[in-house]
FISE-729844 format. One record per residue: x, y negated, z of N, C-alpha, C in turn; residue number from 1. Coordinates in nm, 4 decimals. Atoms other than C-alpha are relative to their C-alpha. Layout:
N
n.px|n.py|n.pz|ca.px|ca.py|ca.pz|c.px|c.py|c.pz|resi
X|Y|Z|X|Y|Z|X|Y|Z|NUM
...
//
This chain:
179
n.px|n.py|n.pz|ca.px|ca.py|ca.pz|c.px|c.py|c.pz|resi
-0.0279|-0.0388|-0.1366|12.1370|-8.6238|10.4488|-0.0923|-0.0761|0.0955|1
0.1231|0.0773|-0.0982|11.8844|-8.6958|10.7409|0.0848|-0.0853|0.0701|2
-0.0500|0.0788|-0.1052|11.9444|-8.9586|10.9735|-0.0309|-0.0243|0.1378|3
0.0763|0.0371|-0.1507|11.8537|-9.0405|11.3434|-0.0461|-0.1013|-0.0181|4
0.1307|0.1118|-0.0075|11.5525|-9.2229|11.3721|0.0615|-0.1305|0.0220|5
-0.0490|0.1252|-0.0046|11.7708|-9.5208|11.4975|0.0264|-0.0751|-0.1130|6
-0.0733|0.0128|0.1150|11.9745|-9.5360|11.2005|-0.1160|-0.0399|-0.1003|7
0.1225|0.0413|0.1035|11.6398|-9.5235|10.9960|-0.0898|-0.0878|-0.0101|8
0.0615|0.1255|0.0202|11.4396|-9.7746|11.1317|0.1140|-0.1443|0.0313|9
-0.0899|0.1192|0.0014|11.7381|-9.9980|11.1659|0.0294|-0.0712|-0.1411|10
0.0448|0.0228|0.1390|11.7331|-9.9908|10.7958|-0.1127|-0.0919|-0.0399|11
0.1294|0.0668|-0.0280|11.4164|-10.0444|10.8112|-0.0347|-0.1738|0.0160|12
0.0399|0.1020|-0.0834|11.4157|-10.3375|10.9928|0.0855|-0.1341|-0.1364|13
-0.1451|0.0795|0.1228|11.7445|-10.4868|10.7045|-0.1085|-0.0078|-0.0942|14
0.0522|-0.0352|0.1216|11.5103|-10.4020|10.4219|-0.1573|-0.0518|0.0159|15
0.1598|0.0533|0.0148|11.1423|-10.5581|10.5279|-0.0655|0.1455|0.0466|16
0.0807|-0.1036|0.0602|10.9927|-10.2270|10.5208|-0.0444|0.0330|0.1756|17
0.0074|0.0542|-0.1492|10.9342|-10.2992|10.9441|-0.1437|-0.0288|-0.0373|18
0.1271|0.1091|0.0424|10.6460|-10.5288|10.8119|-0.1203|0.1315|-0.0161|19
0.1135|-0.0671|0.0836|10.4640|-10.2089|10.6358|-0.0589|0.0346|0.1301|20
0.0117|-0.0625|-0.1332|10.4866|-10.0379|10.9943|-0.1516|-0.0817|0.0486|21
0.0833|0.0841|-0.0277|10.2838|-10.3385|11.0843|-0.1282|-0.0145|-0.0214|22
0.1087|-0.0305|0.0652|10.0435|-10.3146|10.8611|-0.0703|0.1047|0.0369|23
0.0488|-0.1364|0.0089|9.9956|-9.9878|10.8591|-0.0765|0.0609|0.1391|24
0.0251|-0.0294|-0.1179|9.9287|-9.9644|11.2328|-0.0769|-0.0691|0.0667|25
0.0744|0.1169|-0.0345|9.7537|-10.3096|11.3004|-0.1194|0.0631|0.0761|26
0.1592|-0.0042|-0.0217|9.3870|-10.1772|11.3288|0.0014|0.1197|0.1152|27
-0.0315|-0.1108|-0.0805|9.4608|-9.8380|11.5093|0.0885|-0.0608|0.1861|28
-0.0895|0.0367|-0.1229|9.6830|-10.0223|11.7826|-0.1027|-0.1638|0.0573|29
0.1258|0.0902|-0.0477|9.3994|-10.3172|11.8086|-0.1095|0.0958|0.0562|30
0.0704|-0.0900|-0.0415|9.2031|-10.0453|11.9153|-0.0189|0.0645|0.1139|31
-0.0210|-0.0693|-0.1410|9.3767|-9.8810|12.1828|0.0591|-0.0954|0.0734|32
-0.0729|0.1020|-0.0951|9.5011|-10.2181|12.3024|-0.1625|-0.0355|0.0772|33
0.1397|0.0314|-0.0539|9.1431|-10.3217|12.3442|-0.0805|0.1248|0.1095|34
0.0414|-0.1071|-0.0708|9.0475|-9.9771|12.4941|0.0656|-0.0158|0.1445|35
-0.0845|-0.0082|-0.1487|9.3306|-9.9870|12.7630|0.0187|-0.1282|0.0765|36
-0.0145|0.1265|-0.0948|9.3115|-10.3458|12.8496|-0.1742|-0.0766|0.0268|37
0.1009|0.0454|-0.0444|8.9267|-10.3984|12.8652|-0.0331|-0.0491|0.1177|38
0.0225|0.0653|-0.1371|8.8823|-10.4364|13.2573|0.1256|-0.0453|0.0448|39
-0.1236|0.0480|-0.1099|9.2049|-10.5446|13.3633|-0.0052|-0.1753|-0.0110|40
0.0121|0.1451|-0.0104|9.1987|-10.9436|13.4836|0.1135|0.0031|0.0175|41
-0.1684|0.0374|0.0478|9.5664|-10.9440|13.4358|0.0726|0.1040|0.0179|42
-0.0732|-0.0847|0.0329|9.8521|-10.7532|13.3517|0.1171|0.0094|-0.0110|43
-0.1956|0.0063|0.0325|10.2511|-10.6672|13.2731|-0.0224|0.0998|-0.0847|44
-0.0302|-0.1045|0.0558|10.3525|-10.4690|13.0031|0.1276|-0.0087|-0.0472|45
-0.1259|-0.0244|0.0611|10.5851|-10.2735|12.8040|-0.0408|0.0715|-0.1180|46
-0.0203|-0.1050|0.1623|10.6047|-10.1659|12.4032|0.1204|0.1006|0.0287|47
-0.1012|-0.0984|0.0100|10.7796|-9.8735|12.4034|0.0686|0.0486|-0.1260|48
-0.0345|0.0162|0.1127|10.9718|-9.8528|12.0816|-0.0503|-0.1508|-0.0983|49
0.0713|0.0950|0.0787|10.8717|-10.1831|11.9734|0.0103|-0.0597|-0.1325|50
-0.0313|0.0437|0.1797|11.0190|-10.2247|11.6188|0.0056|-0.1641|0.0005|51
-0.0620|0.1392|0.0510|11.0194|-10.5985|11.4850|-0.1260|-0.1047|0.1230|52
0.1049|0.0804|-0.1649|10.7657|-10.7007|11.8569|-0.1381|-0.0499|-0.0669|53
0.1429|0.0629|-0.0139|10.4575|-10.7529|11.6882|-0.1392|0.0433|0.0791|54
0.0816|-0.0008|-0.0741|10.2636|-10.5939|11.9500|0.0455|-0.0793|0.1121|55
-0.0191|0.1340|-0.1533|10.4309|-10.8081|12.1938|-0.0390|-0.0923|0.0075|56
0.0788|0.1323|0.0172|10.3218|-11.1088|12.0005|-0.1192|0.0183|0.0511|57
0.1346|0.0115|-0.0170|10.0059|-10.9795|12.0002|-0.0728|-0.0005|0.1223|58
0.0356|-0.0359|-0.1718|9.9427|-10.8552|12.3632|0.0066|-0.1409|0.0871|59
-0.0537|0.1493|-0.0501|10.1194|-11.1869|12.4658|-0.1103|-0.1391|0.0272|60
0.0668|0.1123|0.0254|9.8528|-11.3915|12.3428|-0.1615|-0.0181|0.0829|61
0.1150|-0.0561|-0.0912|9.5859|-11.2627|12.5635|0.0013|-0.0515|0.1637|62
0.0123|0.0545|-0.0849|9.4984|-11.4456|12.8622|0.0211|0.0430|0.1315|63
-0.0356|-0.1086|-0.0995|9.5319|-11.1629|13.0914|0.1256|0.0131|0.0217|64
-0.1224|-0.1055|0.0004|9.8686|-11.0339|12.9946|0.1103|-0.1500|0.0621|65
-0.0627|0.0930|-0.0650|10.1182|-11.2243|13.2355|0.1283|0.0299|-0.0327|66
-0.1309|-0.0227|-0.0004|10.4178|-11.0454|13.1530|0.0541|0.1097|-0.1131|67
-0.0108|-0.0908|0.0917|10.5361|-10.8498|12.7636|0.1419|0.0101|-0.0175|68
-0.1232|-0.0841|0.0450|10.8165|-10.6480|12.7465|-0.0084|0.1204|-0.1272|69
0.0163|-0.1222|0.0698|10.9211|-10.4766|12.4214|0.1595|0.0697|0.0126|70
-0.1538|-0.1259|-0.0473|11.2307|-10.2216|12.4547|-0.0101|0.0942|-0.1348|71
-0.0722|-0.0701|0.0920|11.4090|-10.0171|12.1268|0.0602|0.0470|-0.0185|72
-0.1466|-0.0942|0.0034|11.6854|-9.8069|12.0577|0.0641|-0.1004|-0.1281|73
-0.0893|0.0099|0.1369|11.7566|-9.9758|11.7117|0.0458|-0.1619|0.0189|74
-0.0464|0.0896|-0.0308|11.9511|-10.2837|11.7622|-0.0329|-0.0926|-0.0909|75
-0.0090|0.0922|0.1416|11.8735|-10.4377|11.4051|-0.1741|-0.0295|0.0431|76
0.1371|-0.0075|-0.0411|11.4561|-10.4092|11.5356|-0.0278|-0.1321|0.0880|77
0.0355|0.1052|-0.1421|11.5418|-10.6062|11.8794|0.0755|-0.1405|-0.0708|78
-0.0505|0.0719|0.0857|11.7292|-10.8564|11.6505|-0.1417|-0.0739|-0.0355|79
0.0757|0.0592|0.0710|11.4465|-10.9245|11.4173|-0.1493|-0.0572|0.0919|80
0.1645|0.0320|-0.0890|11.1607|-10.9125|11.7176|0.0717|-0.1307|0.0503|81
-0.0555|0.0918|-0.0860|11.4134|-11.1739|11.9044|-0.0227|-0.1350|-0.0700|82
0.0160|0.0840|0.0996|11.4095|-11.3838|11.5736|-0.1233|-0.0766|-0.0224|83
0.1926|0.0600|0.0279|10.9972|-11.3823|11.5413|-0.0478|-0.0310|0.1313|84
0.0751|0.0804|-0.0517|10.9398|-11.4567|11.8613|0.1291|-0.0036|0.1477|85
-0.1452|0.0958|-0.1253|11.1927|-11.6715|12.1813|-0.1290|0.0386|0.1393|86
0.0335|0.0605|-0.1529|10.9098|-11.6499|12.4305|-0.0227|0.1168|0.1482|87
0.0162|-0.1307|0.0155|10.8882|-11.2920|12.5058|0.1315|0.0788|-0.0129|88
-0.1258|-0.0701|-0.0225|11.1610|-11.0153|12.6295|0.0130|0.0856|-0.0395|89
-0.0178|-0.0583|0.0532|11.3242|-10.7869|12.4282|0.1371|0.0427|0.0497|90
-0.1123|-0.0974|-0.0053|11.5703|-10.5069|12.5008|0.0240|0.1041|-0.0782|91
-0.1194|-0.0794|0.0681|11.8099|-10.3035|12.3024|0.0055|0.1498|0.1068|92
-0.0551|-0.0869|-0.0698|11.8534|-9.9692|12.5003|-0.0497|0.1428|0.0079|93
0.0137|-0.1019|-0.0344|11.7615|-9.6037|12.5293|-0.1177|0.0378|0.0975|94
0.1069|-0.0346|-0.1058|11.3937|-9.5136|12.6285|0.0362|0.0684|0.1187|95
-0.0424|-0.0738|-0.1003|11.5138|-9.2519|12.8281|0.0696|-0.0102|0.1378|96
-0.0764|0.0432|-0.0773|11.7510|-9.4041|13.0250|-0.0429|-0.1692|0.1098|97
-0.0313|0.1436|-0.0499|11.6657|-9.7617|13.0673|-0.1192|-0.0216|0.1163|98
0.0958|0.0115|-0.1414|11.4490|-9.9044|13.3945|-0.0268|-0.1779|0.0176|99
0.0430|0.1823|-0.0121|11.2510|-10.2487|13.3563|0.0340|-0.0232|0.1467|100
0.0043|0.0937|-0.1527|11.3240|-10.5174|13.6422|-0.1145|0.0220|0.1137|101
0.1455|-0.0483|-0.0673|10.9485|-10.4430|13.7378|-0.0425|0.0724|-0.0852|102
0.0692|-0.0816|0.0628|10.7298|-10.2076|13.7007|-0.1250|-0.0598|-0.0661|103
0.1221|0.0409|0.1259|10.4197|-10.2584|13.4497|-0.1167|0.0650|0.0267|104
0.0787|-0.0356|-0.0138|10.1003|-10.2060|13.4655|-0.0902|0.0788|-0.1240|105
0.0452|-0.0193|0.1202|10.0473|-10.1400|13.0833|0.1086|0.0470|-0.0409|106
-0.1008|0.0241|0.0961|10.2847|-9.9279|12.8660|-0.0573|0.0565|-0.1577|107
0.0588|0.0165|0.1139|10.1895|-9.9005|12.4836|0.1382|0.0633|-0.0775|108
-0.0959|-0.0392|0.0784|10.3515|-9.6641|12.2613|-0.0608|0.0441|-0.1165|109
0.0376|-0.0107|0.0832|10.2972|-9.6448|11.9089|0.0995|0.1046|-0.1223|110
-0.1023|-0.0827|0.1134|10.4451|-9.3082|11.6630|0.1485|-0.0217|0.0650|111
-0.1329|0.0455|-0.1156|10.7565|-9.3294|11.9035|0.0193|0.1373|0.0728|112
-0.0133|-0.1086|-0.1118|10.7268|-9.0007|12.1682|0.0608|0.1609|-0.1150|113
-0.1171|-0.1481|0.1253|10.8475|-8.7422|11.8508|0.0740|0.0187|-0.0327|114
-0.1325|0.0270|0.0234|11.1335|-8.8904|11.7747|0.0995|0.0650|0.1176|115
-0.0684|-0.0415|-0.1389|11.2775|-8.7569|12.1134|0.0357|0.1347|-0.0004|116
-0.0361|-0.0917|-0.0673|11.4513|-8.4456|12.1412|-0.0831|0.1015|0.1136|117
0.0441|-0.0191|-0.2217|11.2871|-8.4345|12.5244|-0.1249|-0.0449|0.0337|118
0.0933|0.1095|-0.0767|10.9573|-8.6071|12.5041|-0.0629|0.0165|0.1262|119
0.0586|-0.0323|-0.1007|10.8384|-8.4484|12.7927|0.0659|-0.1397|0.1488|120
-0.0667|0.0393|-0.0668|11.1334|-8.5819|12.9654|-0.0152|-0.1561|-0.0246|121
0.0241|0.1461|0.0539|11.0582|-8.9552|12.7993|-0.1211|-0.0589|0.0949|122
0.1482|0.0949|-0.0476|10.6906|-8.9762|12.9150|0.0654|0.0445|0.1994|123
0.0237|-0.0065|-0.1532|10.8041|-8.8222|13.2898|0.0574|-0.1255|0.0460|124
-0.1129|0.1124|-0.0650|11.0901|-9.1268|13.3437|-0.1111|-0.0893|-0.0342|125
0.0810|0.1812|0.0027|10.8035|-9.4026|13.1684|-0.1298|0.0086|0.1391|126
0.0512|-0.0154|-0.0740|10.5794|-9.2239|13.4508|0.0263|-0.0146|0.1251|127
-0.0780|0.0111|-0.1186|10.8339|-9.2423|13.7029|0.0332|-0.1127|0.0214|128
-0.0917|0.1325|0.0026|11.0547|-9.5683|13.6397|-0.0641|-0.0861|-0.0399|129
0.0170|0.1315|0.0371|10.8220|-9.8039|13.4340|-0.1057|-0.0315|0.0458|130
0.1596|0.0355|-0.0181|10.4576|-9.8032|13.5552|0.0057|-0.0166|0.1884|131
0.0612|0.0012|-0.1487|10.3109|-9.8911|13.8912|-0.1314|0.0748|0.0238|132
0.1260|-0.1101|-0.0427|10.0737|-9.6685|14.0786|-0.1506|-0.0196|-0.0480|133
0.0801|0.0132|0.0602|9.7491|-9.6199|13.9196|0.0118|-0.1375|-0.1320|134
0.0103|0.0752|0.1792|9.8614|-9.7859|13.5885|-0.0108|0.1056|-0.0973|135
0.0548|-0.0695|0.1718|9.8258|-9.6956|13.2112|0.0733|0.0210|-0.0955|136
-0.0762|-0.0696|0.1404|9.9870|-9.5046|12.9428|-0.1092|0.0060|-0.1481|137
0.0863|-0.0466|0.0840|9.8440|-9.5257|12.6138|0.1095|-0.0095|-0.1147|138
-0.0839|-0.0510|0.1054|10.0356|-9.3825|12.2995|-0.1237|0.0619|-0.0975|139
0.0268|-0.0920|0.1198|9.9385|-9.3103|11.9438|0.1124|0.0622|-0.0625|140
-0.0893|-0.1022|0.0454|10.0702|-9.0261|11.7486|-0.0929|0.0423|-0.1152|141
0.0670|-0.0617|0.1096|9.9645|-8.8825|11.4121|0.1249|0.1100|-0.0474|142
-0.1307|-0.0896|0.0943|10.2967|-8.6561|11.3236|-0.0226|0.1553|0.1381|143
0.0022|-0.0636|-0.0585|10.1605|-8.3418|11.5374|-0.0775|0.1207|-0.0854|144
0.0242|-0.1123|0.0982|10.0989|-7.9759|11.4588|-0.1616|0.0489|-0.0873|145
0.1402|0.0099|0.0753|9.7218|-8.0024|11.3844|-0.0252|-0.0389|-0.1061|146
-0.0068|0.0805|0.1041|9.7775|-8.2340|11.1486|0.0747|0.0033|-0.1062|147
-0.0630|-0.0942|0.1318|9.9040|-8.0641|10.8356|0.0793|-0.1261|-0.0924|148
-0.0263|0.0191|0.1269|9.9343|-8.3325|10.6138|0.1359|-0.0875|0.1337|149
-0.0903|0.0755|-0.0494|10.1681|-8.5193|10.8649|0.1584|0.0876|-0.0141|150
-0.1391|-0.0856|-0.0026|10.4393|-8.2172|10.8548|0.0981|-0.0567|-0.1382|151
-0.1126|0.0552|0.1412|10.6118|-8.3715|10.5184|0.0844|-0.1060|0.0452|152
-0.0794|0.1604|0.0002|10.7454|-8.7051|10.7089|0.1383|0.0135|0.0563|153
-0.1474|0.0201|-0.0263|11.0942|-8.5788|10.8539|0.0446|0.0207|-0.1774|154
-0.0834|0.0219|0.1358|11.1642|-8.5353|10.4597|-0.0343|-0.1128|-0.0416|155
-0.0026|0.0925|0.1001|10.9920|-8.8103|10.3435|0.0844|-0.1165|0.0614|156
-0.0834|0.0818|-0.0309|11.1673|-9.0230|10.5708|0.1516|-0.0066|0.0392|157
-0.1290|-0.0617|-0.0106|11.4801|-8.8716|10.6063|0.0508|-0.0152|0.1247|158
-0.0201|-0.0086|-0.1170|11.4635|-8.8711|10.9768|0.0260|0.1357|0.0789|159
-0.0510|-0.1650|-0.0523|11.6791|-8.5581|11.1586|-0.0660|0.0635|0.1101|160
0.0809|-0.0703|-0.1225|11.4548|-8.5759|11.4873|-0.1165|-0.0579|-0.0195|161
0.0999|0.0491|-0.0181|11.0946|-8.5660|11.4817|-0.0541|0.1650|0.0368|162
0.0985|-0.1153|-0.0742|10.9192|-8.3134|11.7162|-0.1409|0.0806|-0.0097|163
0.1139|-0.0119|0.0429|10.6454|-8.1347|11.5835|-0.0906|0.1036|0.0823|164
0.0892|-0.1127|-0.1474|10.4173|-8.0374|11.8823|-0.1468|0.0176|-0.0135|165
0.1153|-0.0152|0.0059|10.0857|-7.9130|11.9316|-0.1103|-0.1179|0.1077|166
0.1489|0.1170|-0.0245|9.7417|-8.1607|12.0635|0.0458|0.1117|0.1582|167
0.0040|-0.0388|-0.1325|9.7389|-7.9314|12.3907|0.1541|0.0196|0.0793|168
-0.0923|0.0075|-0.0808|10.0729|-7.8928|12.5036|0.0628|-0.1644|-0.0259|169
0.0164|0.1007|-0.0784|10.0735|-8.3022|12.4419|-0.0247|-0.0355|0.1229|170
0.0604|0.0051|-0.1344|9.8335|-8.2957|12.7206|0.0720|0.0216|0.0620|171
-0.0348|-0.0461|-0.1291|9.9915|-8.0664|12.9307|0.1770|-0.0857|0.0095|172
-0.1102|0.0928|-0.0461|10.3295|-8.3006|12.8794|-0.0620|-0.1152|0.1383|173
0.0490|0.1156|-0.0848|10.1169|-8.5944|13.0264|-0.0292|0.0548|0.1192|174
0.0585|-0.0935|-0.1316|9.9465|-8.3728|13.2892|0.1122|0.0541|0.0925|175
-0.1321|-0.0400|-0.0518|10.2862|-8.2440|13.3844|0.0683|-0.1248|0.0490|176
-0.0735|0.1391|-0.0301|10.4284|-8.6103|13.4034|-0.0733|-0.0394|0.1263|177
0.0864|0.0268|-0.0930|10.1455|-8.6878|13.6476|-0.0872|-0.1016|-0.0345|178
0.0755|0.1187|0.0751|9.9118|-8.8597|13.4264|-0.1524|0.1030|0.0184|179
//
């Protein structure tokens, strides 16, 4: 029986298998961190789904970045990020819903916006509620309809929501959000 993504990486998170995430994403998310934070002489951010915070560590450590917020739905995730690192803020709560103290100038989302029911409705509120005017969205995604071999992962992971949208009506989500 499938589960909600919560439920699955909360597992996840019990079982190590958090770490692979890590791995698996390291070089790809050094990439677009470096892309989206090249000119900025300082910064605030936010991980959006941040799993066990190792982009928070990482972002954190950067001379620029004055302020890392990571935010989760899966409670067992914000647990284990809280565990690896005290210096750095972590919330428990409902992308959709929830509304940082301040707004950010950086938000960073990694395989996260499919899981949603609504993503449209996800990226308009992180466009609305978390960023400040002329700030930056940058999200990777590989589980989209172009991408054939990606269509197998709501079975292989036994996850009940994962949205399988097309490369242009991405765009026109963002474009619609006011990005």
């Amino acid at each position: 029986m499938k589960k909600l993504p919560i439920e699955v990486f909360s597992r996840w998170a019990e079982t190590g298998k958090d770490v692979g995430m890590e791995e698996g994403h390291k070089s790809s998310v050094e990439h677009m961190l470096n892309y989206a934070t090249k000119d900025l002489k300082q910064f605030s951010f936010i991980d959006a789904g941040c799993g066990n915070g190792w982009v928070v560590r990482y972002i954190s450590k950067l001379k620029e970045c004055r302020s890392a917020i990571g935010i989760d739905g899966s409670l067992e995730m914000i647990k284990k990020a809280k565990s690896l690192d005290t210096v750095n803020s972590y919330k428990c709560d409902d992308l959709i819903s929830w509304i940082p103290e301040n707004r950010v100038d950086l938000v960073h989302s990694m395989e996260v916006f499919y899981y949603f029911k609504d993503p449209l409705k996800l990226i308009k509120h992180i466009f609305n509620s978390w960023l400040k005017n002329k700030s930056r969205l940058i999200v990777g995604m590989d589980f989209y309809k172009e991408n054939k071999v990606s269509h197998s992962w709501p079975e292989k992971t036994g996850v009940s929501i994962m949205e399988l949208i097309s490369e242009n009506t991405w765009k026109e989500y963002f474009k619609e959000s006011g990005f």
